[in-house]
N, C-alpha and C positions, 0 to 999 in steps of 0.2 A: 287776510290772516284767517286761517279755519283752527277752532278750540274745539277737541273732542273730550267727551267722556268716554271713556274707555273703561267700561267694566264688564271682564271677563271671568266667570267662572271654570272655566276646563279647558281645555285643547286634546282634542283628541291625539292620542297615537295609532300609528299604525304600524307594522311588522314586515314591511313590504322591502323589497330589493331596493341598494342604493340608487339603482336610475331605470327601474323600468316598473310598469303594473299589469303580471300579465292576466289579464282579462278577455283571452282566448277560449276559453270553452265556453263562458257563459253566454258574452255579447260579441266576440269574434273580434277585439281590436286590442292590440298594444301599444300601451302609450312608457314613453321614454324620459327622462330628463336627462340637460343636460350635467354635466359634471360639477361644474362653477354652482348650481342650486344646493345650498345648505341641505344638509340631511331632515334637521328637525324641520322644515319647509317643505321636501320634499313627502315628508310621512304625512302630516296637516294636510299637505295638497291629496295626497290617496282615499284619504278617510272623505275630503269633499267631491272627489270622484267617485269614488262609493256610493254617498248618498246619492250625487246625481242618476247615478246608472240603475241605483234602486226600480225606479218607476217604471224601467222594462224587463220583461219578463222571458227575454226573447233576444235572440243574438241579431242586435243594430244594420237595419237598412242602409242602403247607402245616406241614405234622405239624414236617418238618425246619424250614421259617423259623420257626417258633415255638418249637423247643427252640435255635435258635440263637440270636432274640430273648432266652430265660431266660438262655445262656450266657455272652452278649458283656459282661456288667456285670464277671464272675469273669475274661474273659481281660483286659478293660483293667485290671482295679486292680491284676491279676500284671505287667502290660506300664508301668505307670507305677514300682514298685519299683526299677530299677536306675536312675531318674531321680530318687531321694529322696523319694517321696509312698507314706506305705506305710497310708496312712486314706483313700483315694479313694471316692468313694463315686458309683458311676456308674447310670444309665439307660440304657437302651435300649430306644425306643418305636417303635411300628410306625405310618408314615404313612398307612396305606392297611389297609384290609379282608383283603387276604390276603398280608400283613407280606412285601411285596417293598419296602417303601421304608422304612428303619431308620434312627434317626437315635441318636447316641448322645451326650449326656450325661453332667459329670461339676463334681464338688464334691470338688477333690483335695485339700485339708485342707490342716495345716501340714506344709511339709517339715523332711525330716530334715537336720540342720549339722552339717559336719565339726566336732566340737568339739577335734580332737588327733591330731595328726601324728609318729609317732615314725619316723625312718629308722636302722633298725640295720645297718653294714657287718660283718659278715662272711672270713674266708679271707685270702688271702696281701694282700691287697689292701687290708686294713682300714683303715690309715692315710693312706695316700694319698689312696684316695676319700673317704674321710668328709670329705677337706679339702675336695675338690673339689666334692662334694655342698653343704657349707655355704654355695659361692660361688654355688650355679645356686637357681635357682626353676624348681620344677615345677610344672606345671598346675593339680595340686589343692593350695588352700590353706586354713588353719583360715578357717572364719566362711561359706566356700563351700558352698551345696548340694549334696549328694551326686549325684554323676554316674559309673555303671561304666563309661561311654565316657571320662570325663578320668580315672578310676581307671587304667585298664589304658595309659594313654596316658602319667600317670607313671611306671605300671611300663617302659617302653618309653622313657623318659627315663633311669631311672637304668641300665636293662642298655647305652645309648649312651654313656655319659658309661665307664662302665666298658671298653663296646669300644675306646672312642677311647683309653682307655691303658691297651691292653693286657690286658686280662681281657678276651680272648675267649669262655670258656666262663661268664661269669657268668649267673646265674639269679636271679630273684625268687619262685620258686615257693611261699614260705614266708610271702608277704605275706598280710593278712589286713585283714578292716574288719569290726568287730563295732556292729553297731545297734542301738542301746534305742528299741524305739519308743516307749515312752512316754514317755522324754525328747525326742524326735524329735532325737536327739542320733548322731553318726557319731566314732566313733576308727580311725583308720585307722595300721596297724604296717607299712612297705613292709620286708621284708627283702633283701638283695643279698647274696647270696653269689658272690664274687670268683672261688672257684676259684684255679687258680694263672697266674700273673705269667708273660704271653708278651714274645719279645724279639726284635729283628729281626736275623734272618738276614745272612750275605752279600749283596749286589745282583747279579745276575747279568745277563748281557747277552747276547743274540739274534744280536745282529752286532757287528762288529769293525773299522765304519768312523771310531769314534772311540776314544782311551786312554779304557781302563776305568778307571784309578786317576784319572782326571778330572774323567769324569763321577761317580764317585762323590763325591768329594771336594765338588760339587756340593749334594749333602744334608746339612739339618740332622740328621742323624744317623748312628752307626756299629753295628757289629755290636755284640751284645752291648746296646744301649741297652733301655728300657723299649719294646716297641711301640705305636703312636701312629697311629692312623689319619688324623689329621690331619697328620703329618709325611709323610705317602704324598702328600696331594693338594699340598701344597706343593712337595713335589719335582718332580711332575708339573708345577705350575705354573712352577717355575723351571726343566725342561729347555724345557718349549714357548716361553718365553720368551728362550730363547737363542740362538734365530733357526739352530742347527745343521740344523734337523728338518723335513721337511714331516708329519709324523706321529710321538706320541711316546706310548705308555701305559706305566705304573707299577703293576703288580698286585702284592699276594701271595699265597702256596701258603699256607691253611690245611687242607690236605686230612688231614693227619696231626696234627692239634691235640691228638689223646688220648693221641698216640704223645711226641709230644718238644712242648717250648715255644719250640722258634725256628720264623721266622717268615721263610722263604727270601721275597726280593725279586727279580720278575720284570721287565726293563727291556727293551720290542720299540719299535725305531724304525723310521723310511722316511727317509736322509739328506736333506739339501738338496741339490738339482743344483749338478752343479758350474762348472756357468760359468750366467750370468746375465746378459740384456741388459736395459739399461733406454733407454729415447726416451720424450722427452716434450715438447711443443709446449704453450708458455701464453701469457698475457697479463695484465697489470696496467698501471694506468695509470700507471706507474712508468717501468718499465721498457719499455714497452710488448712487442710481441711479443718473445719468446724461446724457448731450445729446449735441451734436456739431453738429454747423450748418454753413458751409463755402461757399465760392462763389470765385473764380479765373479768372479774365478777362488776361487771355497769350496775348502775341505778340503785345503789345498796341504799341512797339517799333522796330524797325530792330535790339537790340543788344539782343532781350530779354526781355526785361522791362514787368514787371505785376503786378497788382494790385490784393490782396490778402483782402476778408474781413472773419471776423469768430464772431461766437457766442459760448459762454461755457455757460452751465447751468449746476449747482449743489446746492444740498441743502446748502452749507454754502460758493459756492463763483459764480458770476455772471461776466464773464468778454465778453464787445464787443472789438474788437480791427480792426484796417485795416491797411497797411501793402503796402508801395511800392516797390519793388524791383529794385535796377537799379544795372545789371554786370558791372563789371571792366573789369574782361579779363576772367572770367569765371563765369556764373550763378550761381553754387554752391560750386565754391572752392573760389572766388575772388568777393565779391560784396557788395554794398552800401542795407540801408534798411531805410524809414523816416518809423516810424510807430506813427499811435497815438492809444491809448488803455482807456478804462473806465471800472473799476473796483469795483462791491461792496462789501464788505467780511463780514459775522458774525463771531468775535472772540470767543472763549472758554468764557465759563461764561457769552454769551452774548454782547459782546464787540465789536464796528462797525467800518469799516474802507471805506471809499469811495474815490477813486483816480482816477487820468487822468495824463496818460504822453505822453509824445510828445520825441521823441524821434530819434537821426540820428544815425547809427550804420555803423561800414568798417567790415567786416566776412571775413576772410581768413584762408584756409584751406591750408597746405600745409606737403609733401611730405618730411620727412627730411630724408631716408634711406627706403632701403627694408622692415623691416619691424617698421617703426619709421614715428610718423604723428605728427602734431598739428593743431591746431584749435583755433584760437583767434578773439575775439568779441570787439570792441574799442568803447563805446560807450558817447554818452553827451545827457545827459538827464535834461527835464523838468517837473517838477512832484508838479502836487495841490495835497492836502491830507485834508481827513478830516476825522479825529478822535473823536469816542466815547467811553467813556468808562464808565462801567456799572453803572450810578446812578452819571455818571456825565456831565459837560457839552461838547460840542460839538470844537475840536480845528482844526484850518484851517494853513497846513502850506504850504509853498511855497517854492520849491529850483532849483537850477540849479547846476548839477555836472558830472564830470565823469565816468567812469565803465571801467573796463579792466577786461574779462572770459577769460581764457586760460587753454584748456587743452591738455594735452601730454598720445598718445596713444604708446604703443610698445610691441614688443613681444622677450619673451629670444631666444639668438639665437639657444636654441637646443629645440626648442616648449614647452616646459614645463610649461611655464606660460604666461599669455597677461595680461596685467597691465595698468594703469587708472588713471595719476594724475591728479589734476585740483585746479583751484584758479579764485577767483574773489575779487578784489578789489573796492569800491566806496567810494568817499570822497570828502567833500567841508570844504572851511570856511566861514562863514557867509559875503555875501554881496548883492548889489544889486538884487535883486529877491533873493536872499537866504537867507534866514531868521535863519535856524540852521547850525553847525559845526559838522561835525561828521565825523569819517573813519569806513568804515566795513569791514571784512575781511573773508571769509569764502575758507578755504581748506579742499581737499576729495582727496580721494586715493579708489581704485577698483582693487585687485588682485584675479584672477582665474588662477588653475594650467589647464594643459590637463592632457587626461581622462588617469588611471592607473589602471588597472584592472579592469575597468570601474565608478571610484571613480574618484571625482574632489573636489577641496579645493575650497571656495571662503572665501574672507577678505575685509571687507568696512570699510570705518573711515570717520571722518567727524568731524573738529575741525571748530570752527567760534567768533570772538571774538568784538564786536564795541565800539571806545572811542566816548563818548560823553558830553558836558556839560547841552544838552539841551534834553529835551523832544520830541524824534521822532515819526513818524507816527506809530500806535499799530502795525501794521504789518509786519515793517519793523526787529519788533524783535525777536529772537527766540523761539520755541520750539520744540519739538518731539514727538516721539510716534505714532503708527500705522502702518498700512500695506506695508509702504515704508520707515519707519525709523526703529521705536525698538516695533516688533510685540508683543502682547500679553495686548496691554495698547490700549484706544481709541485713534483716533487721535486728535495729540495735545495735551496729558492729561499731557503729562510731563513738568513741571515746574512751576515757580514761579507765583501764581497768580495775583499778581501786573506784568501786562504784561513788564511794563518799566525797571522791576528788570532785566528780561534775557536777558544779555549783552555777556554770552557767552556760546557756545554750544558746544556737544562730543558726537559724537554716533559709537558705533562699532555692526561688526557682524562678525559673522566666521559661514561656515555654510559647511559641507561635502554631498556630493549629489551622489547617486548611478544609475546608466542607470539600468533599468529592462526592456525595451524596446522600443529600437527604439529611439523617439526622450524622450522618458517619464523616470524623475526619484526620487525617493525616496530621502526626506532628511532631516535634523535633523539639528538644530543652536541655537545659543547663541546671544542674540540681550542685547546690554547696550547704554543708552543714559544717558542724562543730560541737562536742560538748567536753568542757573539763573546766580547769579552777582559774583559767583564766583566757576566755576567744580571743581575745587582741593579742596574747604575745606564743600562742599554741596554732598549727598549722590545721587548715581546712581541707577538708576532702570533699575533690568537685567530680563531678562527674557528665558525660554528655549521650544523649539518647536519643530516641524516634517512635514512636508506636502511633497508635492507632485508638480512635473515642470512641464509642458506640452512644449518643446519647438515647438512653432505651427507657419505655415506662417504668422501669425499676429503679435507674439513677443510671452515670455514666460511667460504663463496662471500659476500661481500659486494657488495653495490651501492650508492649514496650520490654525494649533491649535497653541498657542501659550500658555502658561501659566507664571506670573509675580515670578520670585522669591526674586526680591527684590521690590519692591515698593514702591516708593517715590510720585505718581501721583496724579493726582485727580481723577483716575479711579479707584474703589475700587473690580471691578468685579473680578473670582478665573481664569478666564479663557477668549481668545477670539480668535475666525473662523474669519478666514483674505480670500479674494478673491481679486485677481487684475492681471492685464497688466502691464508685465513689458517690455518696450521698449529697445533696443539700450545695450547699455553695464551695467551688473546690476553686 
């Protein structure tokens, strides 16, 4: 029985052809392998022909090709050991007369099998990581062929899993893999010695264009905590994301790690400019041409705080609005909004709506699992309203009420699909400054599969229903139709033309989409909608079509023919070309 110790530090590579080295201009010989020799054996073996060839300077005598012919069988069977084959049994034969063309041969026997894996923790850290250890798989597993490249590469896993919490000085030096070869049998002992339990410093900050007690408050972590290398890139992630910054890094000081075990935290930004214009010219066949024109004064505050104005112009709706921003505990996951907005709309058939609301909003975004979000909007509103409708007189109402948007984003756990619920609630009952009683209620759902031979499903719905006893703002009510609802109809064309009738709305789509290149794909869908006083017992206009995605750095640019096949609208055209911007999640 022979017991080795086996401790290896490296294995060279080499970059050399699957089965040959040529070695022709230097020393005059090529050597070959054959095919059956593993790649990572074959590169190990170059690098130990290398060395050897080092010591001449000079293209090999025949004297030298033939003592290198005897040599080459003793460096591959040393060069295949750190790969598990420790019975190789190799050749090396000369193709030619004066042994410049070598070929080399080899019959690696049985390999050697991880038969036992022990990992011993170590130092202040013992407990912890042994947990953490028990949760991860490392590369080398029992029943696997021995490999010093995935040996040292799990050593290089467990000193990671150590630095990410905190044992920065941890070592594995004491690891060890003892070989029988005559069992062709491998026991491998990884040892981690912890060292001592580093902890994150203060955060310090470079500039002072925003509260330090802010941004810090911003990280999952405080002084004093375990340090965690992953809680650095997350913070990093959640200041770049909070749109304060055109530049943001998150380092720390381990320069003194033998000295002390805190872990000072360096925070260097570049603010965001403080005033910001936006202009932008589009088109949809909606709305058709339109134009946005905004303005952003940033940093009016140390926590963030900005003032936001905008202008929309389109042929049938005109809205100014401004916009305060005040964070809670994060700019765009956590924060307040007062906004006021002025509104004037042409309805279908000519129908006018003019409003102003004043409004206080709480937005919070949050994180409920790996791949699970939500997103909820809490709002109390003020809203003048003044309604026309066609050929008749002019109505002014006034209300104050609440609003509750909530939506839930998620993905299945084996990727197959990302999915999209959401709801919005709003409702008062008549009183002081509130002149009407109503609730409204509108829910959506958005499911897309991933891509399956390059095919994806998508599925939208949209149910919406309002009690009322009173006559509400025209615009508060529903309809459909068009290039973001149930394509192949104008927009808006679907429903009841006494606008007050449409108390409740249903719109579905299902639409299959092919990649033909790149971000661009082909696709084909079923669009139905419905609005009036009652979808279950009033007839649906469906519609079927084909166009084309561009998913582009702006959002996804569609084109599409749509055609009506059932028709209930006030659209009576055979056919309609839709063009538009679709943002965010469609």
């Amino acid at each position: 029985m022979s017991l080795i110790p086996f401790l290896l530090c490296l294995v060279f590579s080499y970059s050399a052809a699957n089965t040959s080295i040529e070695v022709e201009s230097t020393y005059g010989v090529l050597i070959t392998f054959a095919e059956n020799i593993p790649d990572n054996i074959q590169q190990n073996s170059a690098i130990a022909l290398k060395n050897y060839l080092e010591k001449y300077h000079h293209r090999l005598s025949h004297k030298e090709r033939t003592a290198l012919v005897a040599q080459i069988p003793n460096l591959i069977h040393d060069a295949a050991k750190p790969f598990g084959y420790f019975h190789s049994q190799c050749d090396a034969t000369s193709q030619d007369k004066d042994n410049k063309v070598i070929e080399v041969s080899c019959h690696l026997g049985p390999p050697v099998i991880i038969q036992n894996i022990e990992i011993t923790c170590d130092g202040t850290g013992q407990n912890v990581l042994t947990t953490v250890i028990k949760e991860s798989a490392l590369s080398s597993q029992r029943g696997d062929i021995f490999d010093a490249n995935i040996y040292d590469k799990s050593k290089q896993e467990l000193l990671s899993i150590a630095y990410e919490h905190g044992f920065i000085n941890a070592n594995t030096t004491s690891s060890k893999v003892v070989i029988n070869t005559d069992k062709n049998t491998a026991n491998i002992n990884f040892v981690l010695d912890s060292k001592k339990a580093f902890v994150f410093d203060k955060i310090r900050f470079e500039q002072n264009d925003f509260s330090e007690r802010f941004l810090r408050d911003m990280a999952d972590f405080k002084t004093g905590d375990l340090y965690q290398a992953q809680k650095l890139h997350e913070y990093q992630n959640t200041l770049q994301l909070s749109g304060l910054f055109n530049t943001v890094s998150v380092r720390p000081s381990v320069q003194n790690k033998n000295n002390s075990n805190q872990v000072p935290i360096y925070v260097q930004y570049e603010p965001i400019d403080k005033t910001q214009f936006r202009l932008g010219i589009g088109y949809n066949s909606d709305t058709k041409l339109n134009g946005f024109l905004g303005q952003t004064h940033n940093r009016i505050g140390k926590r963030g705080e900005k003032i936001n104005t905008e202008l929309y112009a389109s042929r049938e709706k005109t809205i100014l609005q401004g916009n305060i921003y005040i964070p809670r505990s994060h700019p765009k996951f956590d924060y307040y909004t007062i906004e006021s907005q002025f509104s004037t709309e042409t309805i279908i058939n000519d129908n006018k709506d003019d409003s102003f609301y004043f409004t206080f909003n709480h937005i919070l975004l949050e994180k409920l699992g790996e791949k699970h979000f939500s997103d909820r909007k809490l709002s109390l509103i003020y809203a003048l309203d003044w309604s026309q409708a066609k050929g008749e007189s002019k109505i002014k109402s006034q209300l104050i009420y609440p609003k509750l948007e909530y939506q839930y984003y998620f993905s299945s756990h084996d990727q197959s699909f990302n999915a999209l619920l959401g709801g919005e609630i709003q409702g008062n009952s008549d009183f002081f400054l509130s002149e009407l009683s109503f609730i409204k209620l509108v829910l959506y759902s958005n499911l897309r599969s991933s891509e399956f031979y390059n095919f994806r499903v998508l599925f939208k719905s949209k149910y919406g229903i309002i009690e009322t006893p009173d006559t509400l703002p025209l615009s508060w009510y529903f309809r459909t139709g068009g290039t973001y609802s149930v394509r192949g109809f104008e927009y808006e064309s679907i429903g009841d033309p006494e606008l007050s009738n449409n108390t409740m709305l249903f719109t579905y789509t299902n639409e299959i989409q092919r990649k033909i290149y790149e971000s661009i794909y082909l696709s084909a869908f079923y669009d139905a909608g419905n609005a009036s006083d009652n979808i279950f017992k009033s007839p649906t206009s469906q519609s079927i079509g084909t166009g084309s995605v561009w998913e582009s750095p702006f959002g996804n640019i569609e084109f599409s023919i749509a055609w009506p096949v059932k028709n209930y609208s006030l659209d009576k055209d055979n056919y309609k070309f839709h063009v538009a911007l679709k943002k965010g999640f469609y």
